[in-house]
C-alpha positions as CSV (number, residue, x, y, z in Angstrom):
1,X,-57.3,-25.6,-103.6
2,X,-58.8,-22.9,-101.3
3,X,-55.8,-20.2,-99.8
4,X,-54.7,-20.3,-96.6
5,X,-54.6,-16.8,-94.8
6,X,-50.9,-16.5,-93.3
7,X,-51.7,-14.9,-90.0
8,X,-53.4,-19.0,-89.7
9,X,-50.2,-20.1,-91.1
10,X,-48.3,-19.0,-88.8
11,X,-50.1,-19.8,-85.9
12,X,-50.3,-23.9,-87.2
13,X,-48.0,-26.8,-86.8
14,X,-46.2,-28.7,-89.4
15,X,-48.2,-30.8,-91.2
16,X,-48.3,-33.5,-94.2
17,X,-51.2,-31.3,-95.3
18,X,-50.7,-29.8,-98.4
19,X,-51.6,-25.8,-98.3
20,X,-51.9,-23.1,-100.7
21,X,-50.2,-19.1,-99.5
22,X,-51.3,-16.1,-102.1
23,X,-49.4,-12.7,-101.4
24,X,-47.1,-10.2,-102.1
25,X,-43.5,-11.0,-102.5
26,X,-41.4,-8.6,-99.9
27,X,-38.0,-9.5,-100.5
28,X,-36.3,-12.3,-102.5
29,X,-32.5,-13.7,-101.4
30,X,-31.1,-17.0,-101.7
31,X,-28.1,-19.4,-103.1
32,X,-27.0,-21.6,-105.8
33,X,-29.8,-24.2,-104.9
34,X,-32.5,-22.5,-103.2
35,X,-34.5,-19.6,-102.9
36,X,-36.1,-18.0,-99.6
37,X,-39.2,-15.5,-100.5
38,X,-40.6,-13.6,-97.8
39,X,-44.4,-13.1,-98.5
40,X,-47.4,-11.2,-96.9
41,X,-51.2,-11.2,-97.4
42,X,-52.0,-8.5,-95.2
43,X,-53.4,-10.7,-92.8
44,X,-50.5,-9.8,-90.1
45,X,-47.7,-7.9,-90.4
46,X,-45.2,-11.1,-89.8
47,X,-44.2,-12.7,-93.4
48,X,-44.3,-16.3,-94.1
49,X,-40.8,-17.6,-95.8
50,X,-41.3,-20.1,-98.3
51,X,-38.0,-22.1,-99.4
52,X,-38.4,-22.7,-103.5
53,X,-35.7,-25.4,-104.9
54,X,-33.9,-23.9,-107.8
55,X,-34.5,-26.4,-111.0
56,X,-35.2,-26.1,-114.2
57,X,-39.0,-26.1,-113.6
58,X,-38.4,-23.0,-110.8
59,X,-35.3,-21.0,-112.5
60,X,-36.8,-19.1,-114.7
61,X,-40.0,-18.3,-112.5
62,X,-37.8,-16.9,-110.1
63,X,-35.6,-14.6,-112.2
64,X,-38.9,-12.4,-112.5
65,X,-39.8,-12.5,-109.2
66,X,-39.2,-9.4,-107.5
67,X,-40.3,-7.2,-104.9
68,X,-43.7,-6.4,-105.3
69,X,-44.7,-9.6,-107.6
70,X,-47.8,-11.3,-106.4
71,X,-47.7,-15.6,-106.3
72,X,-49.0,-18.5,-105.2
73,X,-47.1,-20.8,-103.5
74,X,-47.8,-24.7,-103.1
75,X,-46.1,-26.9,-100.4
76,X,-46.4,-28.5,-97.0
77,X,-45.9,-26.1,-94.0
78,X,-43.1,-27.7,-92.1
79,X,-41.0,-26.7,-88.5
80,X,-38.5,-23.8,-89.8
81,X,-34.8,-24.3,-90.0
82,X,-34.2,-20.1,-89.1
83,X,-35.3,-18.2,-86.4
84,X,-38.2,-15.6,-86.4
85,X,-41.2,-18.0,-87.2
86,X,-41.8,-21.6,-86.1
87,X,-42.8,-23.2,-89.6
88,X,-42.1,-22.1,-93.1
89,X,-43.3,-23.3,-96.4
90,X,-41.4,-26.4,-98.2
91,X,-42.7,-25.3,-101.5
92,X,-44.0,-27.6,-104.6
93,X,-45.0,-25.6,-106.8
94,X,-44.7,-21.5,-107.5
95,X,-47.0,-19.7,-110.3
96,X,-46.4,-15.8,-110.6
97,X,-50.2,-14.1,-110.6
98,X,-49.0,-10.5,-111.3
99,X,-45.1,-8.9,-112.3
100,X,-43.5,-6.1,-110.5
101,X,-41.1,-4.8,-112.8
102,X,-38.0,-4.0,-110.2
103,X,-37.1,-0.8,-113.0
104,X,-40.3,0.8,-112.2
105,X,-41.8,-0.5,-108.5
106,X,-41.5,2.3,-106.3
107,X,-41.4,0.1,-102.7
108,X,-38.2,-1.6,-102.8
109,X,-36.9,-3.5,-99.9
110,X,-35.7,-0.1,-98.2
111,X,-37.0,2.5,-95.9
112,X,-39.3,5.6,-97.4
113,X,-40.3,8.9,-96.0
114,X,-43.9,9.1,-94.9
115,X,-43.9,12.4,-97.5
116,X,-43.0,9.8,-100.3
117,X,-45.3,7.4,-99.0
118,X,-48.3,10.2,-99.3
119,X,-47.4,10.8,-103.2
120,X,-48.1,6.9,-103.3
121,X,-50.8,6.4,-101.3
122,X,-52.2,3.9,-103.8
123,X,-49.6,1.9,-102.8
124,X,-48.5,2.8,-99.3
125,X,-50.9,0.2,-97.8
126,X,-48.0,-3.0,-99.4
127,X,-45.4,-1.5,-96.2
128,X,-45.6,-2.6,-92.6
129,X,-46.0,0.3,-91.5
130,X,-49.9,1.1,-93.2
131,X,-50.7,-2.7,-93.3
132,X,-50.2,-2.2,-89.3
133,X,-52.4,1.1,-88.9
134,X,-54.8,-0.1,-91.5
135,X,-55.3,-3.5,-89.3
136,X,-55.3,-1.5,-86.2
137,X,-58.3,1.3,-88.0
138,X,-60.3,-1.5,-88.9
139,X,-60.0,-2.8,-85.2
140,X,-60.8,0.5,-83.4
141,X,-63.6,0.7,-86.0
142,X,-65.3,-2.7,-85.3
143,X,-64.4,-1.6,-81.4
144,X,-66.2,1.3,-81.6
145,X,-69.6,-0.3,-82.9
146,X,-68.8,-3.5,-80.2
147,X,-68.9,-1.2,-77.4
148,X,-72.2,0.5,-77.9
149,X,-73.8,-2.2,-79.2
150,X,-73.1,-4.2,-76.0
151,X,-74.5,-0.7,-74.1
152,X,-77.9,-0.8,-75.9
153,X,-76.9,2.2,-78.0
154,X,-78.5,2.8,-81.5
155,X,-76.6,3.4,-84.6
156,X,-77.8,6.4,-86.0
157,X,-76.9,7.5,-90.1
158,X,-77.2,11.3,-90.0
159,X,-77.1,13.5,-93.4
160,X,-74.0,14.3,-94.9
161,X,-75.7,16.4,-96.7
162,X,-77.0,19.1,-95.3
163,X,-78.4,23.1,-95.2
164,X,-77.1,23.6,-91.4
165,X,-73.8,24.5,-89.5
166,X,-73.9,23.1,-86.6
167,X,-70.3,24.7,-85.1
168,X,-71.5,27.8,-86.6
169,X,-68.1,28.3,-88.0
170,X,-69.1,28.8,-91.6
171,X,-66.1,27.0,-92.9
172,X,-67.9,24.0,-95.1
173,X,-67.6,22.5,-98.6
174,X,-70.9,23.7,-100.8
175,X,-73.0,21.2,-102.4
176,X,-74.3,22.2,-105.7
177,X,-75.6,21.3,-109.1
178,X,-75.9,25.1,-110.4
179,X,-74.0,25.9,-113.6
180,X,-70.8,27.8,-111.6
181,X,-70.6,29.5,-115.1
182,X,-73.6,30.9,-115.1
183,X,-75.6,30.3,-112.4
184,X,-79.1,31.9,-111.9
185,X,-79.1,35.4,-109.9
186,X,-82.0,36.9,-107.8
187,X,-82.9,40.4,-108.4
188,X,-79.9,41.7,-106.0
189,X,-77.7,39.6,-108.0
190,X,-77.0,36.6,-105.8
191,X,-76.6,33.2,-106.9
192,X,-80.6,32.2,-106.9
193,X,-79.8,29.3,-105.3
194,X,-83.9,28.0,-104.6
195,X,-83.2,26.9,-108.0
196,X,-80.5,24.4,-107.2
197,X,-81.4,20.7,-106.5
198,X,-82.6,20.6,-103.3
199,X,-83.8,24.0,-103.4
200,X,-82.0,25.5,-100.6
201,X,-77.9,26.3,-100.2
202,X,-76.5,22.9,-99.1
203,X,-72.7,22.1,-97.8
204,X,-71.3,18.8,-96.7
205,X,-71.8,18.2,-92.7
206,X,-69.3,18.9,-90.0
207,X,-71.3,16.9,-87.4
208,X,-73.9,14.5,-87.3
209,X,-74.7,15.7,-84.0
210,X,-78.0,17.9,-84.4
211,X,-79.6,15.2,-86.1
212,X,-78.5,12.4,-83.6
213,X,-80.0,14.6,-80.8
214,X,-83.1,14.2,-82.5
215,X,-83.1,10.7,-82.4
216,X,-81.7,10.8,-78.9
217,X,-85.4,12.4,-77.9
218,X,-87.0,9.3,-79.0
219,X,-85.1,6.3,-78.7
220,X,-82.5,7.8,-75.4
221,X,-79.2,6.9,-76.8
222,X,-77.7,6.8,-80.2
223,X,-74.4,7.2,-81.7
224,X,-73.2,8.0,-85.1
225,X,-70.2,7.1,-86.8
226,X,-69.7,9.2,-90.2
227,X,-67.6,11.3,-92.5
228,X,-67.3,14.8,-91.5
229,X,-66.1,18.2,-93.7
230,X,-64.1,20.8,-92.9
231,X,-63.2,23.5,-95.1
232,X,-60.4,24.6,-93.2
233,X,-57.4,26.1,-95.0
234,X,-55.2,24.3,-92.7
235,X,-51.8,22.5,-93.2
236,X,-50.9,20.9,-89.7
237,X,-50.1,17.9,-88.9
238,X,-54.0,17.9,-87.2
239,X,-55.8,18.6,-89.7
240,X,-57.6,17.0,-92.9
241,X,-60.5,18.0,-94.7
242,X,-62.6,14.7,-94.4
243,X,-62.3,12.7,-91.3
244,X,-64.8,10.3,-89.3
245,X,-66.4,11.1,-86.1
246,X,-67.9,9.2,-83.5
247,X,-70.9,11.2,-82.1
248,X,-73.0,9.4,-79.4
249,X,-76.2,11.3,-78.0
250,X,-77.9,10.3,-74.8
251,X,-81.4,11.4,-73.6
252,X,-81.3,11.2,-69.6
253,X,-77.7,12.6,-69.0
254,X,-75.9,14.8,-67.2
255,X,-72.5,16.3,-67.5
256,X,-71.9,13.6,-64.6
257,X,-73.0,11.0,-66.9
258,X,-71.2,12.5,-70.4
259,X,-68.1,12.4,-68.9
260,X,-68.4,8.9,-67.3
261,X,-69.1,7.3,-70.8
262,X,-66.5,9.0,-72.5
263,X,-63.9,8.0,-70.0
264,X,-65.6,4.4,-70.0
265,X,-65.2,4.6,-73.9
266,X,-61.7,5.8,-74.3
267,X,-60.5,3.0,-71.6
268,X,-62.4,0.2,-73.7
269,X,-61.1,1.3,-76.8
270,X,-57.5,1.3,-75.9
271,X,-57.7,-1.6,-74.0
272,X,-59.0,-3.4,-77.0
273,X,-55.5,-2.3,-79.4
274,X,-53.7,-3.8,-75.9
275,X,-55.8,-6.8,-76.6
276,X,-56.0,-7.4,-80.0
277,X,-53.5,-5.5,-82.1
278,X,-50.3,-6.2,-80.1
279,X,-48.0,-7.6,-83.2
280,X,-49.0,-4.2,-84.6
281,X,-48.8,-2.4,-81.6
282,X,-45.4,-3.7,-81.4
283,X,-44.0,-2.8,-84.7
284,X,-44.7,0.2,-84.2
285,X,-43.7,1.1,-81.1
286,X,-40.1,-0.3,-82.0
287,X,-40.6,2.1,-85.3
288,X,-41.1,4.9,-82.9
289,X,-38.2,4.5,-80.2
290,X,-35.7,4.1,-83.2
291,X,-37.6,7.6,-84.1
292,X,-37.1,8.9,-80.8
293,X,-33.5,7.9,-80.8
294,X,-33.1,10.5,-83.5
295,X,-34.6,14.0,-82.0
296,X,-32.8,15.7,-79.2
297,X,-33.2,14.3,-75.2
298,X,-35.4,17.5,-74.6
299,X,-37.9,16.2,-77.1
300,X,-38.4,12.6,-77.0
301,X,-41.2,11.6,-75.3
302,X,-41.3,10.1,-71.6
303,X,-43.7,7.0,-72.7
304,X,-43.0,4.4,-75.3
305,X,-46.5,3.7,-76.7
306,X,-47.5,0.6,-75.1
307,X,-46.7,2.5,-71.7
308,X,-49.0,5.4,-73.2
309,X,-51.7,3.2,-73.6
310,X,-51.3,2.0,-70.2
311,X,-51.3,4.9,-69.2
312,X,-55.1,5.4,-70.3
313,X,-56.5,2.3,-69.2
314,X,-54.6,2.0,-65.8
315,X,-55.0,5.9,-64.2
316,X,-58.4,7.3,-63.1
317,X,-59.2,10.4,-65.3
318,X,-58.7,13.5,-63.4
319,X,-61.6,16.3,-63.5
320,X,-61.3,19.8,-62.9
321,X,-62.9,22.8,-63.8
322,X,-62.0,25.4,-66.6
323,X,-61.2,27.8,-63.8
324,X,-59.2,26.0,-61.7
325,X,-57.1,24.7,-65.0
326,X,-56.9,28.6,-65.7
327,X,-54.9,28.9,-62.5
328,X,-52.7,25.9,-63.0
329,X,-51.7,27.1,-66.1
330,X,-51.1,30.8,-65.4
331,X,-48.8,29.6,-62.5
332,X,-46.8,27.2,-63.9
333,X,-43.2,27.9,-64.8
334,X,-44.0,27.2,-68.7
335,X,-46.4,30.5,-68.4
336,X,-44.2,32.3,-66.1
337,X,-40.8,32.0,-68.1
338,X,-42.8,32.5,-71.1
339,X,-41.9,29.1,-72.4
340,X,-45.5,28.5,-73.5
341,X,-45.8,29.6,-77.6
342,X,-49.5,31.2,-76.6
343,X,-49.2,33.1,-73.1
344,X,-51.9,31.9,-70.9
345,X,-53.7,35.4,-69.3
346,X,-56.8,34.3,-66.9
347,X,-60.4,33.5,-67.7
348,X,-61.2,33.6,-71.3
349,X,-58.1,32.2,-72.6
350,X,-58.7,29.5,-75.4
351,X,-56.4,26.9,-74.4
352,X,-54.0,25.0,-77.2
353,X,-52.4,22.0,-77.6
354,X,-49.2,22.7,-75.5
355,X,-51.7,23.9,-72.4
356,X,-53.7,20.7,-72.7
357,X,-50.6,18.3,-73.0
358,X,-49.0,20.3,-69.6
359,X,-52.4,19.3,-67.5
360,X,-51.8,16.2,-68.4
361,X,-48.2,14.8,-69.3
362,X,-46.4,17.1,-66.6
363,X,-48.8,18.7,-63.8
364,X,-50.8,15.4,-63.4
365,X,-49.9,12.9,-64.9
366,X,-53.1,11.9,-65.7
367,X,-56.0,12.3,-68.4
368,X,-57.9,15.0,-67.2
369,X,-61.5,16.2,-68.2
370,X,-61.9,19.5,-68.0
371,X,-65.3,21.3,-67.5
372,X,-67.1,24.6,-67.6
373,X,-66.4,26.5,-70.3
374,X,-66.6,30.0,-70.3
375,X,-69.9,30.4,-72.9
376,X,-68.2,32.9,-75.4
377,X,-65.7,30.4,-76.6
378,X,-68.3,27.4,-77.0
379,X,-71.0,26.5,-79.1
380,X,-74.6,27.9,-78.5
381,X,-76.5,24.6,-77.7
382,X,-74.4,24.2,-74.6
383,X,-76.3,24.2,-71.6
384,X,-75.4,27.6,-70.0
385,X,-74.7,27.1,-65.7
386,X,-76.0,29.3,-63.2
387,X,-73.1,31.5,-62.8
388,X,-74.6,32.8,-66.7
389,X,-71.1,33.1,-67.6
390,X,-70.0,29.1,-67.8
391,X,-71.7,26.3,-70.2
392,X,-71.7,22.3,-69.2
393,X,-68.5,21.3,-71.6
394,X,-66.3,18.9,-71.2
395,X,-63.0,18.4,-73.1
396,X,-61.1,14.7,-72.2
397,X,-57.3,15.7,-72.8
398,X,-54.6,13.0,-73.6
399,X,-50.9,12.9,-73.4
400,X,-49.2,13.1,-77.4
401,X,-53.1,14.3,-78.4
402,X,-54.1,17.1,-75.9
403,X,-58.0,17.4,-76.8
404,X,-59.6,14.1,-77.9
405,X,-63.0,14.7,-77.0
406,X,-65.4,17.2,-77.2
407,X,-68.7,17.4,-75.2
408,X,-71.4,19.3,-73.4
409,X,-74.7,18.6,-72.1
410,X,-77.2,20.1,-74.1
411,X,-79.4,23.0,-73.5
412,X,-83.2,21.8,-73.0
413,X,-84.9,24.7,-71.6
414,X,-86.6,26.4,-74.8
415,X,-86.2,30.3,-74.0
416,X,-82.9,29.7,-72.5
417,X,-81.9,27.8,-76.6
418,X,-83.6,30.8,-78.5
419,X,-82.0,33.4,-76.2
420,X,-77.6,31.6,-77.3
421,X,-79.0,31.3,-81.0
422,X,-79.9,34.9,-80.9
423,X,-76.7,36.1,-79.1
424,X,-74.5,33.7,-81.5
425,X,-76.6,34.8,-84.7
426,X,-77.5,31.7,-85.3
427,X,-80.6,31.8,-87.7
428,X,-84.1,29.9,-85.9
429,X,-85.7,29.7,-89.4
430,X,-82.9,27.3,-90.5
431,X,-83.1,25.6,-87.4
432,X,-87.1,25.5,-86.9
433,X,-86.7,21.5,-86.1
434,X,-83.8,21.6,-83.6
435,X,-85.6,24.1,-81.6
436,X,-88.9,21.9,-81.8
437,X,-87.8,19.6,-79.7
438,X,-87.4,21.1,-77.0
439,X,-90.9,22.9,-77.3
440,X,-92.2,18.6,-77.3
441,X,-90.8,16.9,-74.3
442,X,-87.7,18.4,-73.7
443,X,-85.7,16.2,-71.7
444,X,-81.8,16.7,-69.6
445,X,-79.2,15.5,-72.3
446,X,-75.8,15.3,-73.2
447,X,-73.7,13.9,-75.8
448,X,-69.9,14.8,-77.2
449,X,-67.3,13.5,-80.6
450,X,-64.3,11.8,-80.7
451,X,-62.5,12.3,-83.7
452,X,-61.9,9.0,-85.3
453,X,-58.3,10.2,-86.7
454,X,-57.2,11.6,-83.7
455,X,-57.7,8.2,-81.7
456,X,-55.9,6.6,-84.2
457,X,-53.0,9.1,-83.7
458,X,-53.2,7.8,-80.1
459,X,-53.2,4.5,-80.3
460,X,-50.5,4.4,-83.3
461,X,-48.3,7.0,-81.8
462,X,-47.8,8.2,-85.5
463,X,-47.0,12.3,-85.8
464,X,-49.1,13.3,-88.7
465,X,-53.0,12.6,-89.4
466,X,-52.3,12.0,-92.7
467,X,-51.2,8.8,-91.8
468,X,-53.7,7.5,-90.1
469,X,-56.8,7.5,-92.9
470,X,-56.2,5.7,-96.0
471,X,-56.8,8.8,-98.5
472,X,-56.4,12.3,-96.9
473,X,-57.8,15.1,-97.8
474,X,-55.9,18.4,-97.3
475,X,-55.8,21.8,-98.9
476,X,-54.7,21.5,-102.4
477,X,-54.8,17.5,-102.6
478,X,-57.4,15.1,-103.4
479,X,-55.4,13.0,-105.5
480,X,-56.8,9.3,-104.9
């Protein structure tokens, strides 16, 4: 007999159809004559009971099953006699497919620390709590792909290998096959590395971006979806070391245009979780007010998380200028009573996390999108304004997040490219190709990243980016 899923289950009527459920037993309680074993497929995060008579055929099956234990379960699905579920399984049959030795199991039927849960990530994905965000990743991920298919975009697979940085911040993973032990030297007595594979130092990619402009020149607009690398010694709740970004490139916009797919974007992937992932959703918003419940009033947040994601999808994004945030910010009380952890003093100040989160959880009440940069804090291919002191960037801002996206349209006139590589030292001999393009019909364009993780912080409300990818990478741990 062919399984039945038990997110179908549950949805179905009793019937005097025989069905077959395979899962995971959760928890295991019962009486003299019967037993009552909550079990999950993964499927949903709502268990199907199934009510096993205790005989001589059943009694000793169900002294080893535990926690834990995988089984399938025979029996007709029939109208349920508790409350939480309209039909429960009236089992036949019970076979036992894999033990879960209650001595050694470390997820028993009580409530772990998200720190325990990251030594066991192996076998974090058995609680609600990953089943939901690992149901609500795969989701956003099919989401993502859904909404630029429907827009004509092309999905683009850019290197993740490769001998450029695009960010120009130097911190990347090397790629290597050289003997570290005794690699070959040049005659100054540097690793010679034009004898390594591909004959060149390589590292693993922070963006696919570079690459997905090129294809942007040719076929107008492309996304790409991918791992990214950062070797940044960092240990915040932000930051991992591997993490997935979502880089669309567009031949024919303006900042104008950048911004109004990003916003576009952002709305149709929340409103997708609203639409699709609401058992989840739920869960875990009831998992976060019970968390909320715990910190002091002066630090619980204003929004439970389905008003957060309403809050997205229902309120125009607000759009200002770098400026004109500048002077927001520098007047606020926060600033003024020197509340804020890094001061904010005028034009040049690179804004954080708690300036960001003030634009938009207290002074507006909005998402906001804020624009022109001032150039020395941005990346050279951002296309510089006429003031000569601004670029084109855009950052979208969200409430919980602060920057979710990053963005800029691109610089397309040639001199004006060569002139910010040569200011930022950025080498054009390495990046003979990128500059190409615009020497063959250079076109306006634009383009920005969304990191994956940091939507999925959103739309889970969860703390810690850890949490939120399956295996995380951080400094010092690459256990799994």
């Amino acid at each position: 007999m062919k399984r039945t899923k038990i997110i179908n289950l549950l949805s179905s009527e009793a019937s005097d159809k025989k069905v077959l459920v395979q899962g995971w037993v959760r928890t295991k309680r019962g009486s003299k004559n019967v037993a009552f074993l909550a079990i999950n497929d993964g499927s949903t995060i709502n268990n199907i009971q199934a009510v096993v008579e205790i005989n001589d055929s059943t009694e000793s099956i169900l002294s080893n099953i535990h926690a834990g234990t995988s089984v399938s379960a025979y029996g007709f699905l029939v109208d349920s006699q508790g409350s939480g579920q309209n039909v429960e399984l009236q089992c036949e049959k019970i076979e036992i497919l894999g033990l879960a030795n209650p001595d050694f199991y470390p997820l028993q039927p009580k409530r772990h620390s998200l720190e325990f849960l990251r030594e066991i990530a192996h076998l974090r994905f058995r609680t609600n709590l990953f089943g939901a965000i690992t149901r609500i990743r795969h989701s956003m991920i099919f989401a993502v792909h859904n909404f630029f298919n429907d827009k004509g975009f092309y999905n683009i697979h850019t290197p993740i290998i490769t001998g450029s940085d695009a960010e120009g911040a130097g911190e990347m993973f090397r790629v290597t096959t050289l003997d570290m032990h005794n690699p070959p030297k040049t005659e100054e007595g540097k690793i010679d590395y034009s004898k390594d594979f591909f004959g060149k130092e390589t590292n693993l990619t922070v963006s696919g971006q570079l690459e997905a402009e090129l294809a942007a020149l040719a076929m107008s607009e492309v996304y790409t979806f991918g791992p990214t690398f950062r070797a940044e010694n960092s240990n915040t709740a932000r930051h991992l070391a591997e993490f997935w970004m979502i880089e669309p490139e567009m031949a024919f916009y303006d900042i104008n245009d950048n911004m109004d797919l990003a916003e576009e974007m952002l709305k149709y992937l929340v409103n997708y979780a609203l639409n699709n992932c609401m058992d989840d959703l739920l869960f875990l918003e009831e998992r976060r007010i019970n968390e909320q419940k715990q910190k002091p009033a002066n630090e619980r947040d204003e929004l439970n998380l389905i008003e957060k994601l309403k809050f997205i999808t229902e309120n125009e994004f607000v759009r200002i200028s770098y400026g004109e945030a500048i002077n927001i910010l520098e007047n606020s009380k926060p600033n003024q009573k020197k509340q804020f952890q890094f001061p904010v003093k005028g034009w040049g100040t690179d804004l954080q996390s708690e300036h960001e989160r003030y634009l938009v959880e207290k002074h507006f009440k909005k998402p906001v999108i804020l624009t022109d940069y001032p150039k020395e804090i941005k990346a050279f291919y951002m296309k510089m304004n006429e003031d000569n002191k601004s670029v084109r960037a855009m950052d979208v801002l969200f409430p919980q997040i602060g920057e979710i996206i990053g963005g800029s349209q691109r610089e397309e006139n040639l001199d004006k490219l060569v002139s910010r590589m040569d200011e930022m030292n950025i080498p054009q001999e390495e990046m003979w190709w990128y500059v190409e393009t615009r020497k063959f019909g250079t076109v306006p364009h634009s383009g920005f990243g969304l990191g994956f993780e940091r939507l999925m912080l959103f739309v889970t409300g969860m703390g810690n980016i850890r949490d939120v990818i399956p295996f995380p990478r951080t400094p010092k741990n690459a256990e799994f």
